[in-house]
N, C-alpha and C positions, 0 to 999 in steps of 0.2 A: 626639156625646160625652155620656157618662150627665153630668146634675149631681150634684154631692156630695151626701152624705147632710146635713152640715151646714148646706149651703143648703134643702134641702130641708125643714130640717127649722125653719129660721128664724123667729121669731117674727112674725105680722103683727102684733100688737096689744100694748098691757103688760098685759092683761087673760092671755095667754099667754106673757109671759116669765117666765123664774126665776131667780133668785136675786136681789142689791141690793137687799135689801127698803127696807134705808135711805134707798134715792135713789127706787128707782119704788115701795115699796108702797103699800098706803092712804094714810099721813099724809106719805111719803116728800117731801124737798125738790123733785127733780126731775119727780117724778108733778105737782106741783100748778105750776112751769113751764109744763109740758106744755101740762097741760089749761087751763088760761087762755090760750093760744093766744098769749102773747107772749113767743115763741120769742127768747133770744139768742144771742148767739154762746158759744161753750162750748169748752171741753178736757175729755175724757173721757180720766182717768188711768188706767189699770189693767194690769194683766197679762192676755196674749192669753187669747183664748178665755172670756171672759164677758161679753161683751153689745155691746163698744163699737160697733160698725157695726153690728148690730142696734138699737141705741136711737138710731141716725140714720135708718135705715131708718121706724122707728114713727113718729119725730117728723113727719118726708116724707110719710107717708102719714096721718096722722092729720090734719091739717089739708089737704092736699092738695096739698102745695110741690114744684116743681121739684128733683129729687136729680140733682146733679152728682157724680161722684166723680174722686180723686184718691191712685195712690199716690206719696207721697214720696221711694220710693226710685227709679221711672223717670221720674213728672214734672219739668218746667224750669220759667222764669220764662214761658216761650211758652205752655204748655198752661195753666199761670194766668188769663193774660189773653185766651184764647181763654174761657175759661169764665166768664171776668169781662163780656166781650164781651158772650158770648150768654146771660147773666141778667139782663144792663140791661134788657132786654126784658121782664122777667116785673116789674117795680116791685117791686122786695123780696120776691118770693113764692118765691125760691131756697136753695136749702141747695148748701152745699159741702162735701164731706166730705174729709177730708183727710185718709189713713191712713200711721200713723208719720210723722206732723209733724215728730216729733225728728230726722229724716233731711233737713229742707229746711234751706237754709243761710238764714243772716241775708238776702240779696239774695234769694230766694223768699219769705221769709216778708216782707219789707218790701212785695215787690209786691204781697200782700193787704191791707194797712192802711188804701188807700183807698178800697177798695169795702165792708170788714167797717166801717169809720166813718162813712159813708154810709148804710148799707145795703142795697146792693145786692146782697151776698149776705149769708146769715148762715153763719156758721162753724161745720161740726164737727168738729174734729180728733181724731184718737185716737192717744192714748203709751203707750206702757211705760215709758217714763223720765220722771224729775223735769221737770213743766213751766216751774219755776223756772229750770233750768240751760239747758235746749232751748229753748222758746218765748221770743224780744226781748220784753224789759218794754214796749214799745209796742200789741205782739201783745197779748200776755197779760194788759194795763190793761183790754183791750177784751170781754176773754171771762171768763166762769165757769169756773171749775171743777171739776169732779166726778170722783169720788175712787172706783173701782168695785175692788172687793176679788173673790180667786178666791171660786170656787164652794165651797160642801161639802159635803161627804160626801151629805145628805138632798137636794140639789140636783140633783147626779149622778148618785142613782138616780133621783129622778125623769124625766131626760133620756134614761137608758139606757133603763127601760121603753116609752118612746115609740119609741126606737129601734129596739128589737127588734120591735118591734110592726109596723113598718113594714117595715123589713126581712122579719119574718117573711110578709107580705103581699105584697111582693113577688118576692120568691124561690118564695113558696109552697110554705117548708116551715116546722114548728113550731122555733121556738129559744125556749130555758128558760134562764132567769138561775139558776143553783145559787148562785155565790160571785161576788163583785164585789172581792174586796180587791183584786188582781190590775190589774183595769180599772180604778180609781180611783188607785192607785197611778203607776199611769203614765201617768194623767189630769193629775193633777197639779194639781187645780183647773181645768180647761182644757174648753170645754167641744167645742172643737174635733178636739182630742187624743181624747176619749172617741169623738166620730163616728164620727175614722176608725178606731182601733181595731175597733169594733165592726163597718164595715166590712169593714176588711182580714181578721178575723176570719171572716166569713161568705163571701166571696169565695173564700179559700183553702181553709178547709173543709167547704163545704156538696155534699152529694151529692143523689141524685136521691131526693128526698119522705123522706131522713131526719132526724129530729131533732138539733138541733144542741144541745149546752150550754155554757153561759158560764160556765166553772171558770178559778180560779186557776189548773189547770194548762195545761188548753188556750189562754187565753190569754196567756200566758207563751210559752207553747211557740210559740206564730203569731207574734207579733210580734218573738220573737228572732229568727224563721228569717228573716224578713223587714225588718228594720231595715233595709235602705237605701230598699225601695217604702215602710216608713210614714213613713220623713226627709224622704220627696223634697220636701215645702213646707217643707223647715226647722224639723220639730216638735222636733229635737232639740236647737235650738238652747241652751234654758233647762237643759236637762241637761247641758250641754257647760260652759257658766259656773256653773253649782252644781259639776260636779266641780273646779273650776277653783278656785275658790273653798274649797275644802274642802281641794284639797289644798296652798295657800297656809295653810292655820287645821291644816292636820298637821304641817306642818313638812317636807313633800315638795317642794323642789326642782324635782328630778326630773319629778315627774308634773305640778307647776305649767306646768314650760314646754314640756311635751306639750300639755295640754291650750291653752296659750297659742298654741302653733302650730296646734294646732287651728283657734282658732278666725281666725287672720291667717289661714290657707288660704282659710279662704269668705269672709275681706271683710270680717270683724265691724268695727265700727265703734270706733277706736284709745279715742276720749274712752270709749267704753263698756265696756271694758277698763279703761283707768284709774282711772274713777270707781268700780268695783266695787273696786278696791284702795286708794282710796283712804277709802271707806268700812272695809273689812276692816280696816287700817292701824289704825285706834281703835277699831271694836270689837272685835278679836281680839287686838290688841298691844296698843294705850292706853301705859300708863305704863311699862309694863315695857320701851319701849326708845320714849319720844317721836321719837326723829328718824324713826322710820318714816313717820309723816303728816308729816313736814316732806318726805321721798323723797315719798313717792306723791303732795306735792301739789305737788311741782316736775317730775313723771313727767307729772301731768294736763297741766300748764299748756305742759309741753315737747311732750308729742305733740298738742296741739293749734296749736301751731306748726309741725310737720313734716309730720303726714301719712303714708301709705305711701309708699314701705315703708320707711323712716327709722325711723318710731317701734317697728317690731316690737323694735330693741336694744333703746331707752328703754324698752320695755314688760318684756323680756326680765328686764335689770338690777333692775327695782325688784321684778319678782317673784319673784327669787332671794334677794334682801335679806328682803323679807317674810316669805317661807318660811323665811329660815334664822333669823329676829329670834325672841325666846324671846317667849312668848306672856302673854295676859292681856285677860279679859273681865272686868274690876273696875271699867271706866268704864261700861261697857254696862249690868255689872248695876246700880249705884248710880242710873242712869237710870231704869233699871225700877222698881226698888224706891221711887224717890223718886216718882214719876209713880202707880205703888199708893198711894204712905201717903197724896199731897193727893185721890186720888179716895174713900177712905176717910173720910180727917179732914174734907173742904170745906174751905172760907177760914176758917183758924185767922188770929185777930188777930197783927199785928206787935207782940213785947215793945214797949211805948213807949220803954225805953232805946236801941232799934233805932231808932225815926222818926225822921226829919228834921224839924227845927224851925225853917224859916224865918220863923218869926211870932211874938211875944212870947206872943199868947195859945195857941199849941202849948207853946212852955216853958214857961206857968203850968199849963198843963194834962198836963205832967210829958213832952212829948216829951222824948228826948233825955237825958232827967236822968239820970244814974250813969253813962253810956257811958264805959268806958276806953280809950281810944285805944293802940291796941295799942305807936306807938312811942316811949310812953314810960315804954316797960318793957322791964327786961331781956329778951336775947333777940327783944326783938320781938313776944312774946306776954302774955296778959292772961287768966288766967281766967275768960270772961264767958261767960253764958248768948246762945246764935245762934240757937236755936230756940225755937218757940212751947211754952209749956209743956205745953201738954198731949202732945208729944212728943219733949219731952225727953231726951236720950241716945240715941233711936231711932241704929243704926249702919246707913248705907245704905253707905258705902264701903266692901270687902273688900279689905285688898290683896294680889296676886296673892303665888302662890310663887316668888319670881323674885328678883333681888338688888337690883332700881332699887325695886319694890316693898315690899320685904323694911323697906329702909332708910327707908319710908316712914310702914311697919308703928311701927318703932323710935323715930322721928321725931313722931308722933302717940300713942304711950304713955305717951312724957315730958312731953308737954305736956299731955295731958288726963288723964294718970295710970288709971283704971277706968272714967272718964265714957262712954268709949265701948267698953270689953271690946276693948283694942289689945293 
């Protein structure tokens, strides 16, 4: 059976990995881990295809440790303890790698607690989902974190040239990169997805000793005619919950609970479904209709008491509601914009009429002093400065076009009159 190009193509060293510069480059946090050779246990967060089992791989071979592996979606509590078994035997010189951790239940993941506390193995787990929600706080007290972001753009041509390189070497005929938008596009950040593409690509069209080229159109044209041989590992998974997701932020019904069935046909994971809606719920809806995230987080909490195939309704229902709820990214953007102006401004001081003053010598030193207590004033409000002066009146809230918004708009005019352009 050939190997894949993507194993093939696998980084042995970080001196030959790319992209993370944050975590593996020179001054990177995880580089300097590493290389002091006191290895811990770890979560490697990221979206498929850029590095995670590759930088357990390096870590394994760079000091010389025992590589166990594990995927979460066929391992049990048995194949755990068989590999807990047979690493007592190396005194802590084992790694375990554990891919899609987020798939092990609370009773799989407890069975590791007491050999990763011990250390008889050390842990490396790799997510696509929030470690927070997935990984038992017992788990995750015990391990690091590390946070890997897709690849881009200059990443993945790096990765293509290698590839064609190699390919062209052993096919033994010449292939020429013309245009990449095409291949990166449906890369996706991924450095996996780019493989096989370029794979699939030479496989289907290469003839005898002639030159191949890597266009927009050609590749386009390969990978459409063939979209079920490049799915067959599930690449099109993240393209199934982006359409899914988008067409919940259109106000398509409709294509919401296509794509919803979609993804209940292959097994998708129900909490994983949920939580992407109930994310969606406040950033796409937010204020223009609150009960959404109160639905999508009584949707989360319900299908993680049912299960299949019970929760496909649950899931059904709350997607239909979202899609049809009138929309608004006002709380989304005010985050953005808020999270810009303090990386801009740094630690602007707190007005002291804002501090708290539990100490005589804070009120001599003016904590506290002027503060109006908003209820004891008409209305309930108080004309007082809330922000740091130096930005002052800055408007980080927009309220959407919408009627619950609208009235919010209206609502904050009267009370701040022009302070914030309402």
């Amino acid at each position: 059976m050939a190997i894949p190009l993507a194993e093939q193509l696998r980084p042995k060293t970080l001196k030959e990995f790319i992209g993370q510069e944050e975590l593996v480059g020179k001054d990177g946090i995880l580089r300097k881990v590493i290389e002091s050779g006191n290895i811990p246990s770890m979560i490697l967060w990221g979206p498929p295809g850029v590095g995670k089992t590759t930088l357990a791989h390096i870590i394994a071979e760079q000091h010389g440790l025992t590589f166990y592996t594990l995927n979460a979606v066929s391992a049990g509590v048995k194949d755990v303890r068989k590999v807990i078994e047979s690493a007592s035997q190396y005194a802590g010189n084992a790694i375990l790698f554990i891919d899609e951790i987020h798939r092990f239940s609370k009773s799989q993941q407890d069975s590791l607690l007491s050999a990763v506390e011990k250390g008889v193995i050390t842990l490396i787990g790799a997510t696509t989902e929030n470690p927070s929600f997935e990984v038992i706080s017992p788990l995750l007290s015990r391990c690091q974190v590390y946070v890997l972001k897709s690849l881009e753009k200059r990443h993945l041509e790096i990765l293509a040239e290698k590839a064609v390189g190699l390919l062209s070497e052993q096919n033994r005929i010449p292939i020429e990169i013309a245009e990449t938008e095409a291949l990166l596009r449906i890369s996706g950040g991924d450095a996996r997805k780019l493989y096989n593409a370029l794979e699939l690509f030479v496989q289907q069209e290469k003839r005898n000793n002639q030159q191949l080229t890597i266009s927009d159109e050609n590749i386009s044209r390969t990978i459409q005619k063939n979209i079920v041989l490049y799915d067959k590992q599930g690449e099109m998974h993240y393209d199934i919950v982006s359409a899914f997701i988008k067409s919940l932020r259109g106000s398509d019904p409709n294509a919401a609970v296509y794509w919803l069935a979609r993804m209940v046909e292959t097994g998708e994971d129900p909490k994983f479904i949920a939580r992407r809606m109930l994310i969606l719920a406040s950033e796409d809806i937010g204020n223009a209709n609150p009960n959404a995230l109160l639905l999508a987080n009584t949707c989360f909490d319900a299908v993680s008491k049912t299960g299949w195939p019970e929760s496909r309704i649950i899931l059904s229902q709350t997607a239909i509601y979202l899609a049809s709820s009138p929309k608004s990214n006002a709380a989304y953007m005010a985050i953005n914009k808020a999270q810009s102006l303090v990386k801009k401004t740094g630690n602007l001081p707190v007005p002291l009429h804002l501090r708290n003053a539990p100490t005589d010598l804070m009120k001599e030193m003016g904590y506290g002093k002027s503060y109006q207590y908003a209820h004891d004033y008409e209305g309930n409000f108080v004309d007082l400065e809330f922000l740091p002066e130096k930005i002052s009146g800055s408007t980080l809230f927009e309220p959407g076009n919408n009627p619950r918004e609208q009235e919010m708009r209206k609502s904050l005019k009267n009370k701040w009159k022009n302070k914030y352009r309402y």
